[in-house]
C-alpha positions as CSV (number, residue, x, y, z in Angstrom):
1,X,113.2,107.7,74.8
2,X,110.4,105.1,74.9
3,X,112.3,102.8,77.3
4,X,112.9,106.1,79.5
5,X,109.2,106.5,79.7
6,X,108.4,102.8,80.1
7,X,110.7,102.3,82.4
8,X,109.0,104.4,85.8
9,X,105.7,103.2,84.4
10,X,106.5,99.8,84.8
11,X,107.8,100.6,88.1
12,X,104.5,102.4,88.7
13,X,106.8,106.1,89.6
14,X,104.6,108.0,87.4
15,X,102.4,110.3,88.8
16,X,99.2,109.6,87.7
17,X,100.0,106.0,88.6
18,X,101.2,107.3,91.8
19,X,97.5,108.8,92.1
20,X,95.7,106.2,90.9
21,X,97.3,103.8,93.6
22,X,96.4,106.2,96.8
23,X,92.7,105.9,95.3
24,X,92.6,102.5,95.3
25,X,94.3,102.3,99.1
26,X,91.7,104.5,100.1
27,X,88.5,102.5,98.2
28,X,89.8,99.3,99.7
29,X,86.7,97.4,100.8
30,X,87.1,95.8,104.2
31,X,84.9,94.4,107.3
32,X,83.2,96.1,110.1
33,X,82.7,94.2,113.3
34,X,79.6,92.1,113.5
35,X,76.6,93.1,115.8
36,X,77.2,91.6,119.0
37,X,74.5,89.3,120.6
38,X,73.6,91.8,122.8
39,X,73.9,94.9,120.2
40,X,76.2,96.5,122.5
41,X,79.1,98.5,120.8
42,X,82.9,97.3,122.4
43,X,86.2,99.0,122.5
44,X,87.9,97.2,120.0
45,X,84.7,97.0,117.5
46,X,85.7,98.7,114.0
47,X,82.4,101.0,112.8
48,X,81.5,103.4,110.5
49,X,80.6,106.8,112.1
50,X,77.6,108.4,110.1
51,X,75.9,111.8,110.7
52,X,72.3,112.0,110.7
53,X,72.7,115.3,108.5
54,X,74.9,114.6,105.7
55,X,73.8,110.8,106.0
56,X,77.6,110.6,104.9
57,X,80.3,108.7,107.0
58,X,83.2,110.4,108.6
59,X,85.9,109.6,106.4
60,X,89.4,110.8,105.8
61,X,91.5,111.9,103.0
62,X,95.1,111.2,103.3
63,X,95.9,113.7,99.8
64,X,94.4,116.6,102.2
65,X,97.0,117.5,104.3
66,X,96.8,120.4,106.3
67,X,99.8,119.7,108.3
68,X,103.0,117.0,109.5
69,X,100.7,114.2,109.9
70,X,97.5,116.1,109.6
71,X,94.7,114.6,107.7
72,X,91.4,115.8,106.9
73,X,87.8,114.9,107.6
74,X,84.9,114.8,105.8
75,X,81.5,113.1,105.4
76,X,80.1,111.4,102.2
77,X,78.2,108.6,100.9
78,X,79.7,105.2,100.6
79,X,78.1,102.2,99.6
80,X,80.7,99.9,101.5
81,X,83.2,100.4,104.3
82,X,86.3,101.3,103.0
83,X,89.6,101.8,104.2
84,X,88.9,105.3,104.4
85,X,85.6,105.2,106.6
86,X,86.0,102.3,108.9
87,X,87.0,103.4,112.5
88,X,88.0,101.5,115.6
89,X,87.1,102.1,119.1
90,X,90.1,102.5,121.0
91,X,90.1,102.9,125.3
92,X,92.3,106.0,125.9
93,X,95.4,105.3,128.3
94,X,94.6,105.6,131.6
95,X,96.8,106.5,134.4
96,X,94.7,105.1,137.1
97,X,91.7,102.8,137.9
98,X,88.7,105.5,137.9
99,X,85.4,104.5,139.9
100,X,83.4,104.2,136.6
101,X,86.3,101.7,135.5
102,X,86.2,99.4,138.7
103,X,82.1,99.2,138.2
104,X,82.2,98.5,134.9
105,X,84.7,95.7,135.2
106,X,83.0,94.3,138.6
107,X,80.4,94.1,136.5
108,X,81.6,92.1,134.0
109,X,81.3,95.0,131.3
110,X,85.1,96.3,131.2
111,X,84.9,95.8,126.9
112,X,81.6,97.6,126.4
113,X,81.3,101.3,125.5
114,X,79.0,103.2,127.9
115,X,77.8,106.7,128.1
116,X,80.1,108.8,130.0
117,X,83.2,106.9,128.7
118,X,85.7,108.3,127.1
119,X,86.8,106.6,123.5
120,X,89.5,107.0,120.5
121,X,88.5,107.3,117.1
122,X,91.0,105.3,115.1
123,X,91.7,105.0,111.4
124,X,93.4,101.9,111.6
125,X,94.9,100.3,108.5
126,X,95.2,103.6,106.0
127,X,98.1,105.3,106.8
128,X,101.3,103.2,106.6
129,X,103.1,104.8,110.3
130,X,100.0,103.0,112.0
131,X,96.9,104.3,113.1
132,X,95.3,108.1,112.7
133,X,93.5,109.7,115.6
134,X,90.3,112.0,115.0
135,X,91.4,115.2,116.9
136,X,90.3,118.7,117.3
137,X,91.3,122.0,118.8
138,X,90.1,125.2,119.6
139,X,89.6,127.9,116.9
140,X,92.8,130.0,115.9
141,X,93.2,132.7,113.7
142,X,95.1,129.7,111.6
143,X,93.3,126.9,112.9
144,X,89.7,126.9,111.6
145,X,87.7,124.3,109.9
146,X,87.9,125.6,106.4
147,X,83.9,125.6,105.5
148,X,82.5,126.0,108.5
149,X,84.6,127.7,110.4
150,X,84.6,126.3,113.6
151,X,86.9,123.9,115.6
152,X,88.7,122.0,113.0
153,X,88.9,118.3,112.9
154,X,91.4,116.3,111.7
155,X,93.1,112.9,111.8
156,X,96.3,112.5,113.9
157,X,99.2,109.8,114.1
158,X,99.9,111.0,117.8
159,X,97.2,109.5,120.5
160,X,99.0,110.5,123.8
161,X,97.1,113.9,123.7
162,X,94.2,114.8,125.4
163,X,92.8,116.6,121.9
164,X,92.3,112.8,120.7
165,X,90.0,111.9,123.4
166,X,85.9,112.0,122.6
167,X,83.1,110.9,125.0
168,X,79.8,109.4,123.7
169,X,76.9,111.2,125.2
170,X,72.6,110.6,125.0
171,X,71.4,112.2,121.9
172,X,68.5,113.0,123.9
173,X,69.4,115.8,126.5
174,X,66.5,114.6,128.9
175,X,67.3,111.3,129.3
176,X,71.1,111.7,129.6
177,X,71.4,111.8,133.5
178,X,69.4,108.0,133.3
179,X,71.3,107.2,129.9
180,X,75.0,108.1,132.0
181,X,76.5,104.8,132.5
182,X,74.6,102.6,130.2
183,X,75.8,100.4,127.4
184,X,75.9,102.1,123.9
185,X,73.9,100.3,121.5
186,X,75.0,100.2,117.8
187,X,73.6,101.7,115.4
188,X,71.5,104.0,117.9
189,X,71.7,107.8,117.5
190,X,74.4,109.6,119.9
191,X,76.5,112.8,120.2
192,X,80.6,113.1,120.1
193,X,81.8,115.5,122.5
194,X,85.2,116.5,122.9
195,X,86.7,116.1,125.8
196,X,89.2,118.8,126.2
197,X,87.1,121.6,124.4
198,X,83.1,120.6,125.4
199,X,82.5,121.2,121.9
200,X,80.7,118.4,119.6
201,X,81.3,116.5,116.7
202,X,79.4,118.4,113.0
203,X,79.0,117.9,109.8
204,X,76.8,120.5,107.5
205,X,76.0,119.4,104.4
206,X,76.1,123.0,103.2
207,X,79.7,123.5,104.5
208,X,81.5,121.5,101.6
209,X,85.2,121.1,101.2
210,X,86.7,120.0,97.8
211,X,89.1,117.2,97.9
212,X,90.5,114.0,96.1
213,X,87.2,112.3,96.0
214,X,85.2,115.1,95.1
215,X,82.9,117.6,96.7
216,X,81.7,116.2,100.7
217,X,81.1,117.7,103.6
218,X,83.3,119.2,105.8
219,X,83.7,118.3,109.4
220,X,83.5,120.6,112.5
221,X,83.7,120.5,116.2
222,X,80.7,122.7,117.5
223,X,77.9,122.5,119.7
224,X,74.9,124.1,117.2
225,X,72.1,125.7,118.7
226,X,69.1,123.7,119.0
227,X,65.3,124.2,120.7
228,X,65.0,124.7,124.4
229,X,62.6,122.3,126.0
230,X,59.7,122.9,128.8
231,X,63.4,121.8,131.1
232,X,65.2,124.2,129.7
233,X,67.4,121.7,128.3
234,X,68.3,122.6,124.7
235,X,68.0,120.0,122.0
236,X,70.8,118.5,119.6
237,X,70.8,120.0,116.0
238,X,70.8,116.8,113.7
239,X,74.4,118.0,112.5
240,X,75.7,116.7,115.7
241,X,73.9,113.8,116.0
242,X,75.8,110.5,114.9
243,X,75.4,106.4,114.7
244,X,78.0,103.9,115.2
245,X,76.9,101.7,112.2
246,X,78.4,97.8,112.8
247,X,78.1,95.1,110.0
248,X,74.9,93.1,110.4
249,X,74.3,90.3,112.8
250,X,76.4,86.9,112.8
251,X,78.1,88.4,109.4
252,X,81.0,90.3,108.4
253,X,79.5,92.9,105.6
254,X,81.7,91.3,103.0
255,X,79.7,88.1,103.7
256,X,76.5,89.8,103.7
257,X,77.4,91.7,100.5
258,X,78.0,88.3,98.8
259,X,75.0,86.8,99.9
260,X,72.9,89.6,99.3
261,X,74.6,90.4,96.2
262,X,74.6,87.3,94.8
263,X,73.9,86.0,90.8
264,X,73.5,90.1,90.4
265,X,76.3,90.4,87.8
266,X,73.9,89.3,85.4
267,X,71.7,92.2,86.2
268,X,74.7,94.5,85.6
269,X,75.7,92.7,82.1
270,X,71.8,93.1,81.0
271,X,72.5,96.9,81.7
272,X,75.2,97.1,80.1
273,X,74.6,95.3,76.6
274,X,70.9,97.6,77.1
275,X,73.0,100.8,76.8
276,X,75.0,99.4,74.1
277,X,71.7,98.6,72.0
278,X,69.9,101.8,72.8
279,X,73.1,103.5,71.3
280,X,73.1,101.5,68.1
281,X,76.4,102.2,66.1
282,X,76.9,105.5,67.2
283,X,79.7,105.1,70.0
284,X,80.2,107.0,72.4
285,X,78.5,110.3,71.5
286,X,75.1,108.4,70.6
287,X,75.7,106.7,74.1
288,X,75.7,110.2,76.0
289,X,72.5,110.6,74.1
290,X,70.9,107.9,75.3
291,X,72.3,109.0,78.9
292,X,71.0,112.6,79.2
293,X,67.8,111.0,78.2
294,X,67.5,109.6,81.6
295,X,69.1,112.4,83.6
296,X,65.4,114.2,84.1
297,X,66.9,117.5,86.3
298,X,70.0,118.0,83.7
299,X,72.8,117.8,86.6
300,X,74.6,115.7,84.9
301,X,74.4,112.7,87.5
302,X,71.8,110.6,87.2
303,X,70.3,109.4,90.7
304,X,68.8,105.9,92.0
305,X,65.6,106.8,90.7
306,X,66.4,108.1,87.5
307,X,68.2,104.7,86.9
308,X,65.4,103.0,87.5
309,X,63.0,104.3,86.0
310,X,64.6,104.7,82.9
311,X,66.2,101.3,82.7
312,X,62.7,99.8,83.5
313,X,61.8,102.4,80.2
314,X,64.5,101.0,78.3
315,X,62.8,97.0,78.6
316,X,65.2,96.6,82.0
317,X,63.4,95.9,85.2
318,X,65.7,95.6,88.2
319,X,64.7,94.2,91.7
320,X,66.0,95.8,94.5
321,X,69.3,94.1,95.3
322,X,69.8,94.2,91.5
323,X,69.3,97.7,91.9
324,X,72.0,97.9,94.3
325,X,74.7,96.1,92.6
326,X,73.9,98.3,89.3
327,X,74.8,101.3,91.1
328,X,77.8,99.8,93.4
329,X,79.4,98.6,90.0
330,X,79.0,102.2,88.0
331,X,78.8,104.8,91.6
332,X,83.4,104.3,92.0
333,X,83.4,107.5,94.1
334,X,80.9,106.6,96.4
335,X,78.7,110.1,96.0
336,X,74.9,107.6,95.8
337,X,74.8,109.3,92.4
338,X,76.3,108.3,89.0
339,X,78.1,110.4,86.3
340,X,77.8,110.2,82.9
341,X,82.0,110.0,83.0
342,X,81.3,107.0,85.6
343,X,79.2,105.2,83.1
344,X,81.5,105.9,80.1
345,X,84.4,104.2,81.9
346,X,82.2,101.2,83.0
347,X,80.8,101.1,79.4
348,X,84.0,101.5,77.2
349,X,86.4,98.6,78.9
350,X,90.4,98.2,78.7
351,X,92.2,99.4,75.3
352,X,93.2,97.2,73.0
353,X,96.8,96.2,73.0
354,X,97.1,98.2,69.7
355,X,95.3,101.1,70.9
356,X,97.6,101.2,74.0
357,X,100.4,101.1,72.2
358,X,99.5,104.1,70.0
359,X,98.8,106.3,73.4
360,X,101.9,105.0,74.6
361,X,104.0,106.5,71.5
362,X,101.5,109.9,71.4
363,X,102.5,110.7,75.1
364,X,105.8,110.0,74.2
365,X,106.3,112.3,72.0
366,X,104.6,114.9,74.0
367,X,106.2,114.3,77.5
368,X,109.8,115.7,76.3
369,X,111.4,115.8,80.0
370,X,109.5,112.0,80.5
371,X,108.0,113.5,83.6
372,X,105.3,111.5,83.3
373,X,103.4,114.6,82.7
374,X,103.0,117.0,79.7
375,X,103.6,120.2,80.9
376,X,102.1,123.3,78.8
377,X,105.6,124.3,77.8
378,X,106.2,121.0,76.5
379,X,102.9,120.9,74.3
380,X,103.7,125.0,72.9
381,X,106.8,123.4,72.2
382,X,105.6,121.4,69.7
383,X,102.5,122.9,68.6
384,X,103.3,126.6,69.4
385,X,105.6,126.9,66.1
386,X,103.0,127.6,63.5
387,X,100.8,129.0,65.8
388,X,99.8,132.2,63.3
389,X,98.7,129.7,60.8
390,X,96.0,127.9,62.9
391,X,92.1,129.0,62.1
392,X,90.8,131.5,64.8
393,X,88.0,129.6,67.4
């Protein structure tokens, strides 16, 4: 029975290994594309798309499925590009040489992304068929966006559509006839349309979806209402405002996270052995003590400034990039908050090979079917017998 149950966990079939796999895909840490001399953003450039809202970046899910080959889309914190939030800029197929197109290339600007252009927002390395599509459509009785309840937006494998095809437009609505035809900047504030509805790109951080990474922001195609100027022209709500965010300049962002990041692990050790003396010999439970100390509103997460503070309490002053490799080692889900669960797992390190070995045989004995998963039936199988006899709780 053992071998049975060692045997797809070797192979990495179980389920939870199964899980713990797609997690890992998805918190991959790759490169954007360096700032360009001229901070101009290029087809071809691969960017992280953050709302001004949410302050999140569009990313996708690939455990949310709402369809064949439909993904969903979300915003959330991240304190890297991932696998799951980098995008590339894609030039639509075209079936003929448009005016724009000719001027563009006559002037020696065919690769850069102006205003008025139309573009493809590409997931390019997460799903293994090849590339996902941001798409939307108009609102059905079954197609909705399940928070909001607007145009939903999804990710796509299929990019011959017209649904797939978005056009970047002036976040400021007075400027956009002068802004039409200009080079998009990175980093500078703009709006998504899409091009076969007229509708815009949202996220409202009060709209939240629950998925494999926790609870983020759900993702919408709608053009909010905003303020009328003295023009009559009505401003952009900041849920549809967005950035194309490129690595910094002359530097992938793995590069500058090395540099910047660099001799920090000893910040992160002092933290750690700093937790372990504060909780003495109690273990754990004197360790969650020490936690909810610092967790001064009682959520349960404790946030940038709660770490601080009371590690500078505690005897451990952290500089600023220290600070920022203290919470990219314990923040794993990328929320700009920590969990106490977060820290545990940090604190508590691998099992012993004695330890393991002890789980190994106690999920062993529970997992009858070897599943790879204890099922309720299984567990009132072996506990449900003498059932009458246990104390009331």
């Amino acid at each position: 029975r053992m071998r049975q149950y060692l045997r797809p966990r070797h192979e990495g079939a179980l389920g939870s290994q199964r899980k713990a796999g797609t997690m890992r895909q998805h918190l991959t840490e790759c490169s954007l594309t360096p700032r360009h001399a001229d901070g101009c953003v290029r087809f071809g450039d691969v960017v992280l798309v953050q709302n001004a809202k949410t302050r999140g970046m569009l990313s996708v899910d690939l455990d949310d499925k709402l369809g064949p080959l439909r993904f969903g889309a979300s915003t959330a914190a991240s304190p890297a590009p991932v696998l799951r939030n980098v995008f590339e800029l894609q030039r639509p197929r075209r079936t003929g040489a448009a005016y724009d197109e000719r001027c563009y290339e006559a002037a020696g600007e065919a690769d850069i992304l102006h205003y008025g252009q139309k573009v493809l927002l590409a997931s390019p390395h997460l799903h293994a068929s090849g590339p996902l599509f941001l798409t939307s459509s108009q609102v059905t009785p079954t197609t909705q966006s399940r928070a909001a309840r607007k145009q939903e937006v999804v990710l796509t494998a299929d990019p011959t559509k017209f649904d797939t095809v978005w056009q970047v437009v002036s976040a400021d609505p007075r400027r956009a006839p002068m802004e039409q035809g200009r080079p998009v900047q990175a980093n500078s504030v703009i709006v998504l349309a899409h091009c076969q509805t007229g509708q815009f790109l949202a996220s409202d951080p009060a709209k939240t979806i629950q998925n494999s990474f926790g609870i983020e922001a759900d993702v919408c195609c709608h053009r909010f209402s905003g303020t009328l100027t003295k023009h009559n022209n009505q401003e952009y709500e900041e849920v549809n405002l967005w950035a194309l965010v490129s690595a910094p300049s002359d530097a992938h962002y793995e590069e500058y996270h090395d540099r910047a990041f660099k001799d920090t692990g000893s910040a992160v050790d002092r933290v750690r052995a700093k937790l372990r003396q504060r909780a003495g010999g109690g273990g754990f439970r004197a360790l969650v003590r020490v936690l909810r100390v610092l967790d001064d509103n009682g959520n349960r997460r404790l946030d940038q400034t709660e770490l601080v503070e009371g590690l500078a309490s505690y005897g451990v002053p952290l500089t600023e990039v220290e600070t920022r490799a203290v919470m990219r080692a314990f923040d794993r889900d990328g929320s700009a908050t920590v969990s106490l669960t977060e820290i545990l797992r940090f604190m508590r390190g691998e099992l012993s090979s004695r330890r393991r070995r002890l789980v190994i045989e106690a999920f062993s004995r529970l997992d009858k079917d070897r599943s790879g998963a204890a099922s309720l039936k299984e567990l009132q199988a072996i506990y449900g017998r003498n059932i009458a006899r246990h104390p009331p709780v």
